[in-house]
C-alpha positions as CSV (number, residue, x, y, z in Angstrom):
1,X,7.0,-24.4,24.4
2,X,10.6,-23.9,22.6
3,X,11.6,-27.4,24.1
4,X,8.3,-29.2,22.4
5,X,7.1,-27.2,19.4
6,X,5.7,-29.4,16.8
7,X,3.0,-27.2,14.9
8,X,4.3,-24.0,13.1
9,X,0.5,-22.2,12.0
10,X,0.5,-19.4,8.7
11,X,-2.3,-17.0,7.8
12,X,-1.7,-15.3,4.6
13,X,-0.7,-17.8,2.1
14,X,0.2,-15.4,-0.4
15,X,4.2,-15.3,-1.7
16,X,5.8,-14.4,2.3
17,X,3.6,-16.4,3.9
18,X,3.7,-19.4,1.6
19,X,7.5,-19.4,1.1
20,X,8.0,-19.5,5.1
21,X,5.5,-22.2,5.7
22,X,7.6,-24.0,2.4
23,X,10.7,-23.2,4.5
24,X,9.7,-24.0,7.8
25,X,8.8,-27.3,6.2
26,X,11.9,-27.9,4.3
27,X,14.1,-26.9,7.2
28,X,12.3,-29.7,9.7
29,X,11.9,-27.9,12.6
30,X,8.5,-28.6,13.0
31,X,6.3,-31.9,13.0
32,X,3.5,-30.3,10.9
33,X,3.3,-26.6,9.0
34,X,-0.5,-25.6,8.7
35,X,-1.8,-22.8,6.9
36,X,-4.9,-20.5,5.6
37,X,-6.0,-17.8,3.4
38,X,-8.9,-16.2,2.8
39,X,-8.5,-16.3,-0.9
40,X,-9.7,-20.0,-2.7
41,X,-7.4,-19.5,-5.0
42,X,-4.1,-19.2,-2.6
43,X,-5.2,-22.0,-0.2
44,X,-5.8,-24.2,-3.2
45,X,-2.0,-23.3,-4.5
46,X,-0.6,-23.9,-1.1
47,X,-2.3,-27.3,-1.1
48,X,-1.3,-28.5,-4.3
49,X,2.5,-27.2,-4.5
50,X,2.8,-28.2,-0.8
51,X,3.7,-25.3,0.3
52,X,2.0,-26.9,3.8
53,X,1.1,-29.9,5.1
54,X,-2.2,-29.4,5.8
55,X,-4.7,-26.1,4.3
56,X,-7.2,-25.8,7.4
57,X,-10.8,-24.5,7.1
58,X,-10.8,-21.4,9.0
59,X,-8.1,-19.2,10.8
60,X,-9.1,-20.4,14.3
61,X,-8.6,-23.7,13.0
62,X,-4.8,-22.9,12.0
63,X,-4.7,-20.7,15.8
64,X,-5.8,-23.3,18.0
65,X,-3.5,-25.9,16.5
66,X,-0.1,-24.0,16.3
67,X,2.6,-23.5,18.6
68,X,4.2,-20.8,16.7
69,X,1.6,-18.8,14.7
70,X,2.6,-16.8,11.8
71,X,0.6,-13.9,11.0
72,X,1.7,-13.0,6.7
73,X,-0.8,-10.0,6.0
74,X,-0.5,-6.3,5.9
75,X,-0.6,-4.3,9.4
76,X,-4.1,-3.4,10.2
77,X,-5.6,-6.9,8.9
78,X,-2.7,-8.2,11.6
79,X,-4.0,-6.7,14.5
80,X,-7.5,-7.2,13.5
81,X,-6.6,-11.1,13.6
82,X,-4.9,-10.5,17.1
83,X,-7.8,-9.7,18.4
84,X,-10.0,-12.3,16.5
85,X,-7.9,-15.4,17.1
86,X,-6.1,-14.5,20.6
87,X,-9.4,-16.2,22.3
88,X,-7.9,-19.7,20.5
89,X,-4.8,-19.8,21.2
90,X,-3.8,-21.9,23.9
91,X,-1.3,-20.9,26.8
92,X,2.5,-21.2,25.6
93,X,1.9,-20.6,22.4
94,X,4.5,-18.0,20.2
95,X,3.0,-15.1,18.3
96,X,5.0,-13.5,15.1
97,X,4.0,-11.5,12.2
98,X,5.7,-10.5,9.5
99,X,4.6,-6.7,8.9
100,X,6.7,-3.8,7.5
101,X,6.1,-1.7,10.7
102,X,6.8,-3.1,14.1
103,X,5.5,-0.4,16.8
104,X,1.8,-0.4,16.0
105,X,1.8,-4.6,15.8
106,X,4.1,-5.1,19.1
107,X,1.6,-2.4,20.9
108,X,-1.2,-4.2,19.7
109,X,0.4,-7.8,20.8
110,X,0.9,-6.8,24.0
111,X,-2.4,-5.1,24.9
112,X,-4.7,-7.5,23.2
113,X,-3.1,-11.7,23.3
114,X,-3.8,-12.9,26.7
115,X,-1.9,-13.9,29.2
116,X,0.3,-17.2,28.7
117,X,0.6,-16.4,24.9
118,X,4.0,-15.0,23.8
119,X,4.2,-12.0,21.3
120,X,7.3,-11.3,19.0
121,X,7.3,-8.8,16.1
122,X,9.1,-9.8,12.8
123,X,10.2,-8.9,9.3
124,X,12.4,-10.6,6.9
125,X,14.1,-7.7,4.7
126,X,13.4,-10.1,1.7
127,X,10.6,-10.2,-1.4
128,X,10.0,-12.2,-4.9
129,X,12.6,-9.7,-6.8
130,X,15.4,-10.5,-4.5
131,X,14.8,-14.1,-5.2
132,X,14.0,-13.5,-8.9
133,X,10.7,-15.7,-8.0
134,X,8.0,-15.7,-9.7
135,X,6.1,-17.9,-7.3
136,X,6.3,-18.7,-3.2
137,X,9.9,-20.6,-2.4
138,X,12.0,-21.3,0.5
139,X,14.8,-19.9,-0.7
140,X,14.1,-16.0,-0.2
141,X,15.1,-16.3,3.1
142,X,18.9,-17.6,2.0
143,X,21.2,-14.8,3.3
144,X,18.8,-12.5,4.0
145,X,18.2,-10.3,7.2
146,X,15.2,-11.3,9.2
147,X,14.7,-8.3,12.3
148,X,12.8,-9.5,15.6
149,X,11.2,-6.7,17.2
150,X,10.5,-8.4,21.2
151,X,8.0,-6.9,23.4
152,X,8.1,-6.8,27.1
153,X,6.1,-9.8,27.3
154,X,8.9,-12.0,25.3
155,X,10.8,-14.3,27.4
156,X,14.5,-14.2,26.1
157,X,14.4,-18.2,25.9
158,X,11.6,-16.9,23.3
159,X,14.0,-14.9,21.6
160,X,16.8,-17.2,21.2
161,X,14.4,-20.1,19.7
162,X,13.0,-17.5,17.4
163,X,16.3,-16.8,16.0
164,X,17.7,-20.6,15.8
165,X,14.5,-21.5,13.9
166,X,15.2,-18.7,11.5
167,X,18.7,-19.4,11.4
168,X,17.5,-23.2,10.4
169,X,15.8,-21.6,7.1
170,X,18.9,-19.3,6.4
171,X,18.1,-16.2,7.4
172,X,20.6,-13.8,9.4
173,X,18.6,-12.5,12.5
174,X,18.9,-9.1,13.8
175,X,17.1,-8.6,17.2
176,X,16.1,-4.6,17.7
177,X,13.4,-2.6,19.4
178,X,10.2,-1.9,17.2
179,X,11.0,1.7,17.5
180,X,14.3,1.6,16.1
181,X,13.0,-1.1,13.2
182,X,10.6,1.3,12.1
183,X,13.6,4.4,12.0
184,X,15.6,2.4,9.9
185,X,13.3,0.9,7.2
186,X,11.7,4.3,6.5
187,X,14.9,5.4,4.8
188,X,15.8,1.1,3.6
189,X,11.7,0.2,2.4
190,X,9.4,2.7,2.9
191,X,11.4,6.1,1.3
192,X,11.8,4.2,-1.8
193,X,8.4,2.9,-2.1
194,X,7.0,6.8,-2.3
195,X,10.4,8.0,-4.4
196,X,8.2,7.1,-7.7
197,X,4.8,8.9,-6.7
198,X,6.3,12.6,-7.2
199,X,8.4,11.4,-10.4
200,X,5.5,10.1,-11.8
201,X,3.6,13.4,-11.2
202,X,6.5,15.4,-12.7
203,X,5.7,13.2,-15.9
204,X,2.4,13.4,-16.1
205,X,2.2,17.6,-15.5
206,X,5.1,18.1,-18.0
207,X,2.8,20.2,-20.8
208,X,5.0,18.7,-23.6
209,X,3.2,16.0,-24.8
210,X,5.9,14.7,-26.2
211,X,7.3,13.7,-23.1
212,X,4.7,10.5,-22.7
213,X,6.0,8.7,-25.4
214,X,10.0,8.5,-24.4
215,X,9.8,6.5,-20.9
216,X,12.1,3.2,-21.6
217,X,13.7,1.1,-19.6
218,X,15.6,3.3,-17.1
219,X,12.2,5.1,-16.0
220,X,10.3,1.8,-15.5
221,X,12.7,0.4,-13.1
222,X,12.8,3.7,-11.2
223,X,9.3,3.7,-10.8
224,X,8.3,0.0,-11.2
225,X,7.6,0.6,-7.2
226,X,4.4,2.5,-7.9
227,X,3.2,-0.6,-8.5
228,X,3.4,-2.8,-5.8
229,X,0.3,-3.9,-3.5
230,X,-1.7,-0.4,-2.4
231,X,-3.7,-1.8,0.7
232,X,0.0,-2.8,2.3
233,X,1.5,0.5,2.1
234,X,-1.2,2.7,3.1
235,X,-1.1,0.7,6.1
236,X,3.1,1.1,6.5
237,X,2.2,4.7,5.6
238,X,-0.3,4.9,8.7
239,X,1.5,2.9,11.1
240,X,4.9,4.6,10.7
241,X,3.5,7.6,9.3
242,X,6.2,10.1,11.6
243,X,9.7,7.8,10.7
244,X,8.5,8.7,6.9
245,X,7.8,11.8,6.5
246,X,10.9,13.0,8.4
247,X,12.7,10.8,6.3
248,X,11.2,12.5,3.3
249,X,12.2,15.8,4.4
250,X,15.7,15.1,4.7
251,X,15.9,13.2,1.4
252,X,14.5,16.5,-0.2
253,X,17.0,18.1,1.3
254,X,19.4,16.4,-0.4
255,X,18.2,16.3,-3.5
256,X,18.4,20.5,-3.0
257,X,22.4,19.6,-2.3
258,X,22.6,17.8,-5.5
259,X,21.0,20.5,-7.3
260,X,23.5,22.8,-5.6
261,X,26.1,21.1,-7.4
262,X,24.6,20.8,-10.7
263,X,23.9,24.6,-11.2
264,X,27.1,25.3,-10.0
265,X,28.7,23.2,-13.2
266,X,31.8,22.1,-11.7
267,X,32.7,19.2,-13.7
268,X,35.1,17.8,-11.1
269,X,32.7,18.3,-8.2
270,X,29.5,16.7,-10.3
271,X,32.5,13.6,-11.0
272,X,33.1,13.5,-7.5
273,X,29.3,13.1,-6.1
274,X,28.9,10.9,-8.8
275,X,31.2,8.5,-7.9
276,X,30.6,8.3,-4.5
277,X,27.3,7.2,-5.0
278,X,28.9,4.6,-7.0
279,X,30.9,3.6,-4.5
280,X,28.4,3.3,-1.8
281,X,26.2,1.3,-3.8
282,X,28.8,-1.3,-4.5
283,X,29.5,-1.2,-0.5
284,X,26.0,-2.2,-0.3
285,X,25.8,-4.3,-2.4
286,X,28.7,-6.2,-3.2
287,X,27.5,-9.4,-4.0
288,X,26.7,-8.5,-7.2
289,X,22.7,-9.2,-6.3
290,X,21.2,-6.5,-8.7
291,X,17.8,-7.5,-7.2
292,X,15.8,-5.1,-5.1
293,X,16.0,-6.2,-2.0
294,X,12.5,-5.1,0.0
295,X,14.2,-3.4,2.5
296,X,16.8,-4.7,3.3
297,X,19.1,-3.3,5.9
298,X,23.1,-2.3,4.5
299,X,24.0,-5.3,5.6
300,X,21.7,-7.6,3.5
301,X,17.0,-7.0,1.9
302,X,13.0,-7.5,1.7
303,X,9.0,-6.6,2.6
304,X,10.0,-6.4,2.1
């Protein structure tokens, strides 16, 4: 299959899904990009900004014509469409998602696609703020990390043609175990996604009422996360429910250390903590890229 693909397939056509078929089909590494969504109004956007050749009728249409099937939705609706469109796939054919947890989806792959179909898990550590998009485009893959989570059923030969095709849209593949993925982004995605939930609570309670009226700029951005699309992160909340809440517990604890050092008043100590956070951010991110990156790992971003 990696010496003769032609046919790259994407269900979800909303902004991931959408900018990777665009990229697949700017990067020509595929004869034809195909695509569908369940919403009108993103299949008619794909169609008309060309985001894909070709917007088929039904999601067993876009299966049974792809040899590398990309599956853009959140977690559970992925494994639910593993097990609807494995029956049309035909033998050879690649597998990849793009969901924020890995474990649950490469468990799933494995048990459920038959045999002859290869499974690979996926997530590129990009999203519209890093780009500064507004709509779907190609180039929110540019420089960013994409992680491939392989199963035991993925040949290497799968592996390595994964990674030059994502290499052919710009992206810097890292190839891990779903296990250690979903370690890493709980502190990188998923931490910061649930940082504004208690600091909007501590808003809200305050009895001042006051206190509703002075939220500007600073306190948007902090919690402009609180915002972001519910039915995907109660599914990265149940599908990598353990990596999280451990991950919570330790960033409470050092919040507690922080506290430490503010009671104890020490202006050269509070100087000190201070600007070593500073200088770990610009470690980070030295590019100057102010953008939040969706997860990305130190070394990049993302869905994100």
């Amino acid at each position: 299959m990696t010496d003769g693909t032609k046919t790259a397939g994407v269900i979800g056509l909303g902004f991931m899904g959408a900018s990777l078929a665009a990229a697949f089909r700017g990067a020509g590494g595929f004869e034809r990009v195909v695509g569908y969504d369940s919403s009108p109004e993103a299949r008619a956007r794909a169609a008309d900004e060309s985001y894909v050749d070709d917007v088929l009728d039904t999601a067993a249409d876009v299966a049974r014509a792809a040899d590398l099937l990309v599956l853009c939705m959140p977690v559970q609706q992925i494994i639910t469409c593993l097990t609807e469109l494995g029956p049309e796939l035909r033998p050879g054919a690649v597998v990849m998602d793009i969901g924020s947890t890995k474990s649950a989806v490469t468990e799933a792959m494995v048990k459920i696609l038959p045999d002859g179909v290869v499974p690979i898990g996926g997530h590129p550590m990009t999203g519209p703020a890093t780009a500064g998009a507004d709509g779907p485009t190609a180039r929110i893959y540019h420089g960013r990390v994409f992680l491939l989570t392989p199963t035991e059923r993925t040949d290497p030969g799968v592996t390595r043609w994964c990674t030059v095709l994502l290499q052919g849209i710009g992206a810097r593949v890292e190839v891990l175990d779903p296990a250690r993925h979903d370690r890493l982004v709980a502190t990188v995605s998923h931490l910061p996604r649930m940082l504004p939930v208690p600091l909007l609570e501590l808003a809200v309670k305050d009895p001042d009422p006051l206190l509703a009226t002075l939220p500007a700029g600073g306190f948007r951005e902090s919690t402009r996360k609180a915002t972001e699309n519910l039915d995907m992160w109660v599914d990265v909340l149940l599908t990598n429910t353990d990596n999280i809440v451990e991950t919570m517990r330790r960033y409470a604890h050092e919040v507690e250390l922080v506290a430490d050092h503010v009671e104890r008043g020490d202006p050269a100590a509070l100087r000190e903590i201070l600007a070593t956070a500073s200088d770990r951010w610009t470690s980070l991110f030295d590019t100057g890229d102010t953008g939040d990156t969706g997860g990305a790992v130190p070394t990049a971003s993302g869905n994100r």
